[in-house]
N, C-alpha and C positions, 0 to 999 in steps of 0.2 A: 045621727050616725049610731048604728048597733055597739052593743058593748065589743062585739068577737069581729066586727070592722079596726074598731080603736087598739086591739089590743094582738090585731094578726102581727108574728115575727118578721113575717117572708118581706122581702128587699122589695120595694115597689119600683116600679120599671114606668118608665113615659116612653111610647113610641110615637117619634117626631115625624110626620109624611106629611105630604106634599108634591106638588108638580116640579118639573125643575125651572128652576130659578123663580121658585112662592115667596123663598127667604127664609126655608129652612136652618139655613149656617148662621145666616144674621138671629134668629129665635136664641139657636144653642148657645151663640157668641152672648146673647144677652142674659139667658138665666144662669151661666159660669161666672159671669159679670157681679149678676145681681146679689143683693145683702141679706144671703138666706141662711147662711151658718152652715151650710150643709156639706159634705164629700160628696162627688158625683163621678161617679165613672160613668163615660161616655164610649160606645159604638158607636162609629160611623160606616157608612156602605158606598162605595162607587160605583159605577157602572162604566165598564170597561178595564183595563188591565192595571191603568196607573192613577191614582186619587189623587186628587188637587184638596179636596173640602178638609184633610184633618193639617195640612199648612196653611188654612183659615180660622182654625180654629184657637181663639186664645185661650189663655188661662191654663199657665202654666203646670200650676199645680193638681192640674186634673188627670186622671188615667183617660189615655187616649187609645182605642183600639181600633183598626183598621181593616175591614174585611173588604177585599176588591178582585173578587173574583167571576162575580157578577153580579146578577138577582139577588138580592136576599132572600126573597121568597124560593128561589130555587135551589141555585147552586150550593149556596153561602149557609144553607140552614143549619146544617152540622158546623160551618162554621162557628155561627151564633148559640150554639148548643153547648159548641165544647170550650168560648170563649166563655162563657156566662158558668159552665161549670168552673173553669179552674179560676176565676172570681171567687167565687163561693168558698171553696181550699182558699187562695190569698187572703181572702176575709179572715177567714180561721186558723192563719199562720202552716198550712201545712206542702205552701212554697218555698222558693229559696227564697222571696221578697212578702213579707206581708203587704197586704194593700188594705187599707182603710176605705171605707164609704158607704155611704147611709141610702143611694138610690141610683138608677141605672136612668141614662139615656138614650135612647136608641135612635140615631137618626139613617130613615133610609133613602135609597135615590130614589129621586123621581121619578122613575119607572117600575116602582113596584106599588103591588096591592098588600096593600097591609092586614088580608086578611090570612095569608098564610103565616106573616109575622104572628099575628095575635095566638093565629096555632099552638106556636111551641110553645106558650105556658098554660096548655091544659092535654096535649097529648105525651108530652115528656113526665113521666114524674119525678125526676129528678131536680130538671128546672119549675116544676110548678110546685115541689117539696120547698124549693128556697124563693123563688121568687114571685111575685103577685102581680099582674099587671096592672096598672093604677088609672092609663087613659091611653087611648090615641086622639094627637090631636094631627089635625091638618090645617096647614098654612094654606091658602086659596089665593090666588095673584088675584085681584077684583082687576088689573088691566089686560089681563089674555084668557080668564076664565071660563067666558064663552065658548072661545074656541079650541081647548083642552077640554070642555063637556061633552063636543060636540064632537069633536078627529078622537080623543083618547077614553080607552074602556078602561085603563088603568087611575084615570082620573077624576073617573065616575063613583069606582072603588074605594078611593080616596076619600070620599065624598060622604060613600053611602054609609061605612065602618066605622067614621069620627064621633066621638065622644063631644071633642071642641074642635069647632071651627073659626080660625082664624081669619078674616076678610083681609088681606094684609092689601099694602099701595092702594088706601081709599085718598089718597090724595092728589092720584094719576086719574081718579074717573068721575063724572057728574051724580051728581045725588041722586037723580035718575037713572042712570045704568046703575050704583051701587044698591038702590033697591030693588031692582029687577032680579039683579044678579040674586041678593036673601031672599026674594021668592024663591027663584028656581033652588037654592040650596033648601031651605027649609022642607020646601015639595019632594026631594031627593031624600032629607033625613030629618024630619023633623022631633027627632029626639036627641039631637045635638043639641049645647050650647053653640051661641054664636057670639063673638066680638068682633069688633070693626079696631084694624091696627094700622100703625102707620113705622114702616123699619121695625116689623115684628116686636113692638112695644107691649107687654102685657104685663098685669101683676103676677107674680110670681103664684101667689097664693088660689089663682085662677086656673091653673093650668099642671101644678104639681102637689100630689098627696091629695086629690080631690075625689078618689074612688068613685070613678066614673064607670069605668067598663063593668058592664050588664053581658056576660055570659048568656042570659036568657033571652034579651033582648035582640044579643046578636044573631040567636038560633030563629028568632022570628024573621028579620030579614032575608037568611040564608039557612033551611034547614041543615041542608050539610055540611053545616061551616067546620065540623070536627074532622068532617074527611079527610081523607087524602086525593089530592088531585093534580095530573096536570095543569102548570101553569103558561099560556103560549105570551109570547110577546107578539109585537109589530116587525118583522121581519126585516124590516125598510129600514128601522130605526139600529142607529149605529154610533159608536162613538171614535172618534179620531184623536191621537195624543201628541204630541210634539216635543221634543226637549232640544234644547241649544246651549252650547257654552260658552259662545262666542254675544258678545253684548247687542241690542237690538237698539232702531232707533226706532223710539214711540212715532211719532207720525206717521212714518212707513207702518206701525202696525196699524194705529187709526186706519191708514188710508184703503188697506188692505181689507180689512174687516168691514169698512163700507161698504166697498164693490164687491165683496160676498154678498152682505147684506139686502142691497138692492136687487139682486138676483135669489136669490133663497132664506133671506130672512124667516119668511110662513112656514121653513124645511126646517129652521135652527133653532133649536129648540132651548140649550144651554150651551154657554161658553164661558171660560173662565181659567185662568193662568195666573201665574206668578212668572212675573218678565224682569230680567237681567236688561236694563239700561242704561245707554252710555253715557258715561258721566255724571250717574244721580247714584248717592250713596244707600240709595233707600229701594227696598224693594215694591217693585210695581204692579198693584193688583189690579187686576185684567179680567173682569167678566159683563156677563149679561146675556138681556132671552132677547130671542125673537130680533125686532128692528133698536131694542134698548141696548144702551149699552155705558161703560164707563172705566175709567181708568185713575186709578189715586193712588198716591204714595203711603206705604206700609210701615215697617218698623225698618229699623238700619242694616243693611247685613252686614251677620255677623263676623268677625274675622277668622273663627275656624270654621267658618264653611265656604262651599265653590258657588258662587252663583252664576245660578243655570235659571233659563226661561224653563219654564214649563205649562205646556197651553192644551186643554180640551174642549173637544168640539161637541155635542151630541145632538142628534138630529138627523135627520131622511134625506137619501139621496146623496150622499156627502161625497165630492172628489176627490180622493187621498190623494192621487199624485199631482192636480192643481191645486190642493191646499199646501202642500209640501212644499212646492216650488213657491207658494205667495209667503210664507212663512219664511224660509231661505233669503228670499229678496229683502226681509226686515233689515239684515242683519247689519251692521252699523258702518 
């Protein structure tokens, strides 16, 4: 490592991508976890109107920010611009709260390409005067991978801009598919790192303060990675929200999310809630891709607060007024 690597001021930043439901949230959940000594302010990004991923998010002590107005790569950029500025003031006491922290994390949805993220710390110089981007990593689901190569160009992206790549759920696939699967990644970026994870398990030291991102490197892939551009989505792709205040009964959800399932599972790309149910003191996390899925009890809720379900859908094709109505019918 150069002398003017080891000795740069600017806040180094990790941007965390991936597809939805790689295990992004469980990554973040583990390096806030993990024994690194460090502050970390954390961004998060949703896709669609209301965010579930920062009411997954533990560790209390961390600055949590929420941008869910859509894309990060689009809409959200000024978002991430002018969050990441008055960070920079809160660092330097010139809010009404000082904020302490040594590095940024940025997790975005699964439906963005991370190369408009990488953007904004070299066409702002405000944000590239304080902050440094350090890596993008991407978590890779090794059990639906294929077919997010194959139906998504934002997946590809994903793919092709990673610094580190995570192989995460190698314990869902045959040592056969999971080498097939780091062929084809390797052939798409083989100037990645690669690890094989299982519940987004990594060393710390692997994946943060690694001064990964190659600026030049990336102008090789994409010469006009600096530009500015249109970014289009999949039109088809959509996301559906839900909130209830009245308590649910789990099976009824179970039951329900089956017989979506079996009809549009290949359509469902992420789901995931926090469920108010009857008679359990604990709250009920609620998600999963595709035909996976799972439900476990959370922390207790709290006594100053209302507990309300709150359920998102995302994915193609979606019925909003027959999910609405199977939703309804949970109710206890």
């Amino acid at each position: 490592m150069s002398p003017a690597v080891q000795t740069d001021p600017r806040i180094p930043v990790t941007v965390l991508t991936g597809f939805l439901g790689a295990g992004k949230t469980t990554l973040l959940n583990y390096v806030l976890n993990a024994n690194h000594g460090e502050k970390i302010a954390v961004i998060v990004n949703e896709f669609g109107e209301v965010g579930i991923d920062n009411q997954l998010v533990v560790g209390a002590n961390e600055e949590i920010f929420e941008m869910n107005n859509g894309c990060i790569c689009c809409t959200v950029r000024s978002d991430l611009i002018r969050i990441l500025g008055d960070l920079s003031d809160a660092r330097l006491g010139k809010k009404d709260r000082k904020v302490n922290f040594d590095r940024v994390l940025i997790e975005t949805t699964g439906l963005a390409d991370p190369a408009p993220v990488a953007q904004t710390f070299f066409v702002d110089p405000s944000i590239s005067s304080d902050y440094r981007l350090d890596a993008i990593v991407t978590v890779v689901d090794a059990k639906h991978a294929e077919q997010h190569l194959n139906d998504g160009h934002e997946a590809q992206e994903q793919v092709a801009f990673a610094d580190v790549l995570l192989v995460n759920k190698t314990d869902l696939v045959s040592d056969t598919e999971l080498q097939k699967l780091e062929q084809r990644l390797h052939a798409m970026n083989p100037a990645a790192t690669l690890y094989r994870t299982q519940q987004s398990k990594i060393e710390i030291n692997q994946i943060l303060g690694i001064h990964a991102f190659n600026l030049d490197k990336k102008l090789e892939i994409e010469p006009g990675f600096l530009e500015e551009e249109d970014h289009e989505h999949d039109d088809e792709v959509g996301s559906l929200f839900f909130r209830e205040t009245r308590p649910l009964d789990l099976d009824k959800v179970e039951g329900f999310i089956n017989e979506w399932l079996i009809e549009h599972g290949t359509d469902t790309f992420r789901y995931k809630g926090i469920l108010n149910i009857k008679d359990l003191e604990e709250r009920i996390v609620f998600q999963g891709i595709h035909m996976l899925f799972s439900a476990y009890p959370d922390r207790l809720w709290r006594e100053d607060e209302q507990r309300i379900s709150e359920f998102v859908v995302i994915g193609r094709h979606l019925d909003e007024a027959w999910f609405q109505q199977q939703f309804t019918n949970c109710i206890a």
